[in-house]
N, C-alpha and C positions, 0 to 999 in steps of 0.2 A: 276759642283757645288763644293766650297770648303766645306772642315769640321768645324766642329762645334762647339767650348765652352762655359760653359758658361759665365756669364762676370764677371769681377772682376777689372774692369779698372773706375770706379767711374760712379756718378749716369750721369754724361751727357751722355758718352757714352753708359750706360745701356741704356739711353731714348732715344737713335739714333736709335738703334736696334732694342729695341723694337716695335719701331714704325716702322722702314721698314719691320723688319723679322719676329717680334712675336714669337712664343713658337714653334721654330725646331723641324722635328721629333726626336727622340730619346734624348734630351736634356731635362734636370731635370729644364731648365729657359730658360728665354732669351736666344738667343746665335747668337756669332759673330764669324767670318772666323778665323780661324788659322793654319797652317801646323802642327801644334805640338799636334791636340787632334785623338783621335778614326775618322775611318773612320765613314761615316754613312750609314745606311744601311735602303733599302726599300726591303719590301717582295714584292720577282715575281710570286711565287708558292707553291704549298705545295706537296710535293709525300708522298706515304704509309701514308694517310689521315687517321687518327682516329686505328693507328698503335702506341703501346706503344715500345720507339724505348731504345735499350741499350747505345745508344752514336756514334759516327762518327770520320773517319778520311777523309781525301782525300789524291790519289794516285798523284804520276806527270802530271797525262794526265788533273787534275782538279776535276775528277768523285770524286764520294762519295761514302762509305763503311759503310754501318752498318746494324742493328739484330735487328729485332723486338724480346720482353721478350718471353721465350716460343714458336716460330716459329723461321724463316727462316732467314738466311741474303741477303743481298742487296747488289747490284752498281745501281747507282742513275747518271747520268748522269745532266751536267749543265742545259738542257733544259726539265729534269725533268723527262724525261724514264726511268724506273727501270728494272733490268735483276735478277730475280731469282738465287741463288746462286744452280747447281745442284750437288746434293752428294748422295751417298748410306743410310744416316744420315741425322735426320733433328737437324741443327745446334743448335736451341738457346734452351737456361735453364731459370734459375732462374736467374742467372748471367753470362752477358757474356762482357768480357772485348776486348777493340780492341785497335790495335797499328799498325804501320807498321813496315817493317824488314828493314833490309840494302839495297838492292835491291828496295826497294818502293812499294812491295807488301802489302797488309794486312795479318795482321795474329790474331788469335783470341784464348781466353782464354773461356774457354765454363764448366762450372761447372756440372761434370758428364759428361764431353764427352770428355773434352783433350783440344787438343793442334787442331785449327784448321789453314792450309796455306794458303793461295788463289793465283792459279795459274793466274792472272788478265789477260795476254791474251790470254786465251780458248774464246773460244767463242761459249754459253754461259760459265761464269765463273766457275770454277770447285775449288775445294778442295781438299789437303787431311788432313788427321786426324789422329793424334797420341792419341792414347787412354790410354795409360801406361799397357799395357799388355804386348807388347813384344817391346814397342818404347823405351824405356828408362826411362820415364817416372814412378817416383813412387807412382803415382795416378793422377785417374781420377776426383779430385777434385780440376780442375783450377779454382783459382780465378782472376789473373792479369795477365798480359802479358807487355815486356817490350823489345824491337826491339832494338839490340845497333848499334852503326856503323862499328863494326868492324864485324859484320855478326853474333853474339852469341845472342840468343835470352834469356833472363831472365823468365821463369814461377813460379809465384807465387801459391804452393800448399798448399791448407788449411788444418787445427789441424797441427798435429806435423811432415808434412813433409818438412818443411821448405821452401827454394826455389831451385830450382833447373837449374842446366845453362843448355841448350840447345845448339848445335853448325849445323853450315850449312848445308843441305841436301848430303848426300851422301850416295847411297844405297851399297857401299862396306863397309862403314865405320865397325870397332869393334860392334857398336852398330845396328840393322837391318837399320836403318833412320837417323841416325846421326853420324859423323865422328868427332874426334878431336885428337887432341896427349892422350890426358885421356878421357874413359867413360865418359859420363856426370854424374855431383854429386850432392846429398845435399849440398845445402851452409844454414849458417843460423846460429841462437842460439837452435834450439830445441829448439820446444816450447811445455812444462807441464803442464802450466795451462791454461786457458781461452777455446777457441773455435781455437785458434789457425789462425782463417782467413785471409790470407794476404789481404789485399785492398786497396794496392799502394804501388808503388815501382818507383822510379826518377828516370830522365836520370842520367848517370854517370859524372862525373867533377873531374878530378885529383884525380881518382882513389876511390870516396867517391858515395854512393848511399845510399838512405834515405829511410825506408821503415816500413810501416803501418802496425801490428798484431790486428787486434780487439781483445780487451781483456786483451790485454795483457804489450804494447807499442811502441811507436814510438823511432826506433830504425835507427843509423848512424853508415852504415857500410862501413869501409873503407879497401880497399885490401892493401894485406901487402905483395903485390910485384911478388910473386910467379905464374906464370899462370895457373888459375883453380887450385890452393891448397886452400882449403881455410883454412885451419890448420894456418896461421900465419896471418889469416884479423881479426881484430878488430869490437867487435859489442859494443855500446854502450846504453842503453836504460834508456830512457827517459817517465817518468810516470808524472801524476797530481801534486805529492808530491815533484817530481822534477823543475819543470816548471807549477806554475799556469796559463799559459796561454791554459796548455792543459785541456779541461775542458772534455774532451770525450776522449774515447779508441776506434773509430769507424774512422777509413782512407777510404773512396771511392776514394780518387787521391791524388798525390802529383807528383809535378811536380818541371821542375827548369825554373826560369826566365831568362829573356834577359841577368839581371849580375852574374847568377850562384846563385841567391837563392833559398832556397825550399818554395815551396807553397803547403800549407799542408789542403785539403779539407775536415770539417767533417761536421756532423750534427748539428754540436753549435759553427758556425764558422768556419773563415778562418785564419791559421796563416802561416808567413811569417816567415824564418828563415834567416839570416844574417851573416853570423860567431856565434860570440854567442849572438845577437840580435835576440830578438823573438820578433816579434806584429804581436795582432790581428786585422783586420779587421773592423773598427767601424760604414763604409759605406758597407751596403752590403742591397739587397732586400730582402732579406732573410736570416737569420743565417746556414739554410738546402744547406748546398754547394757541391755537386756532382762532379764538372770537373773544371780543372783549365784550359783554351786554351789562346793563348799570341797571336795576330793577327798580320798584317803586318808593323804595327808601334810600335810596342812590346806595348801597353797595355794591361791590362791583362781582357781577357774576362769569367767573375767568372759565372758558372751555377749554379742557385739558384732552390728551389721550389717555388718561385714567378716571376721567368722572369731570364735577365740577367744583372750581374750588369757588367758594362766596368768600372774599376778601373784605375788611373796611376802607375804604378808602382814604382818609386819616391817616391809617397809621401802618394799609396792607398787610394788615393781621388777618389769617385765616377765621373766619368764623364757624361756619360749617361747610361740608361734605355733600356732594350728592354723587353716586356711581349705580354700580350693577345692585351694592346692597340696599340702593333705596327702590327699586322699582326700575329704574333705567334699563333700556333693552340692550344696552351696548356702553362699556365705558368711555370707548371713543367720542363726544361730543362735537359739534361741530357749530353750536349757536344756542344760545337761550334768548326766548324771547316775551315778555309779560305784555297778558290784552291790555289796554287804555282805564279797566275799571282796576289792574292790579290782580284779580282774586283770581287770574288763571295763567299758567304757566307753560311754555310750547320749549320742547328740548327736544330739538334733533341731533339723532345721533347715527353711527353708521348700520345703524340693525331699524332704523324706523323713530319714529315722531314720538314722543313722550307728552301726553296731557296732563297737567299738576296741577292739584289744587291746592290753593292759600288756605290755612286752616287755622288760622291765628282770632 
């Protein structure tokens, strides 16, 4: 089957359509064939059923990754077996953030517990855990997690311990679990007032990452050259009074799009940052926006507290819809995320995991 848009090519051909095709799944209208919109997608299954899930990625092999709130983590396999994650610790908090590393493992940001790794082929899956006691780490109050490619892992610590770099496993290293030419550091502005909680940090672009204080500001930090110094990077911060489009001090994601923009996910909207172009969002299912995920045709798939909205990214034109009425166990979403071949789709939400398939 091909994909889906809606029409916009005048009423005869609306009236071709409609009368063969009628109202598509996931289509806000009518809708007729096109290579150029969102894939579409039918629900096959649902795993960790009535499971309030913290968000998803997938690994290369296609599997899924994610934490139910307050319990355990998961691998989720395409035909919907799930495998216990086993550890000494049980993983999940209040907030638990996940990413992958440079290797393609998961790794996870767990509030009050650390820094979690996932050793993905043990069998069953194993862990370990950096807890900031003797890892490096200067607290055990992870909030974000951020996998770069060059192998250094970015954790986000909340109140005033800023962020902190992370580098590659290695148990001879300076540090008992981490190795680099320098200890690992605080990076950051110090943060004195607010609550201090990071809650999103962007992939990196020509040396610039964008990153989320609740409280406090949405801040662009750019490195200023030196490896792991960060004595000469640049923070710039960005308040209400700055940019009225920031209408909240509340980050859950920020992400970067197909052309290197940020996508800045809060509770009162979504904004798009550009160079120094800001818009927000004015199609969205919800202004309550959680996860920013970009699928295999770069649109950008926005998780809402009423479903999800598939945006273009061009022109952040609503495309289509997915909620309760497509098969979703729950409208509340909380992350989409596509395997590596594209043809399968992982949607957690707060009632359990959503399996989709590409049917285009």
């Amino acid at each position: 089957m091909t994909d889906r848009f809606p029409l916009s090519s005048g009423p005869a051909l609306a009236l071709a359509c409609t009368v063969a095709l009628g109202v598509l799944p996931g289509c806000k209208e009518p809708c007729c064939a096109s290579p150029s919109t969102p894939a579409e997608l039918v629900l096959r299954d649902i795993a960790l059923e009535n499971e309030s899930l913290a968000g998803v990625v997938t690994d290369p092999s296609g599997s899924a990754w994610t934490s139910r709130f307050r319990g355990e983590g998961y691998k989720v396999t395409p035909e919907g077996s799930t495998e216990l994650l086993a550890a000494p610790i049980r993983l999940g908090a209040d907030r638990v953030d996940i990413d992958l590393d440079a290797t393609g493992d998961p790794i996870f940001a767990v509030w009050y517990r650390g820094v979690a790794i996932v050793h993905a082929d043990d069998s069953p899956p194993t862990y370990t855990v950096f807890d900031g006691t003797t890892d490096c780490l200067p607290s055990v109050r992870a909030t974000v997690i951020r996998g770069e490619p060059g192998g250094s892992i970015l954790v986000g610590i909340a109140r005033s311990d800023g962020i902190t770099r992370i580098f590659p496993y290695n148990s001879a290293g300076p540090c008992p679990r981490w190795t680099s030419e320098n200890t690992p550091m605080s990076l950051g502005p110090g943060i004195e007032d607010g609550d201090g909680w990071i809650g999103g940090i962007s992939e990196e672009l020509s040396g610039e990452h964008w990153v989320g204080v609740s409280d406090d500001a949405l801040y662009r930090w750019r490195d200023g050259g030196t490896p792991n110094d960060p004595d000469d990077d640049e923070w710039t911060a960005f308040r209400p009074a700055d940019r009225p489009e920031l209408t909240t001090l509340r980050f859950p994601h920020i992400a970067r799009g197909p052309d290197g923009g940020v996508w800045v996910a809060t509770p009162d909207g979504l904004i798009v940052i550009r160079g120094d172009t800001w818009i927000r969002a004015s199609e969205l299912m919800s202004p309550n926006v959680s996860h920013v995920d970009f699928g295999p045709r770069g649109f950008a798939w926005v998780s809402t507290g009423s479903g999800i909205s598939v945006l273009s990214t061009d022109t952040l034109r609503e495309m289509a819809q997915y909620s309760t009425f497509s098969g979703l166990p729950s409208a509340s979403v909380t992350g989409v995320a596509f395997a590596p071949s594209g043809e399968i789709a992982y949607v957690a939400t707060a009632s359990g995991l959503a399996i989709m398939d590409r049917i285009d």
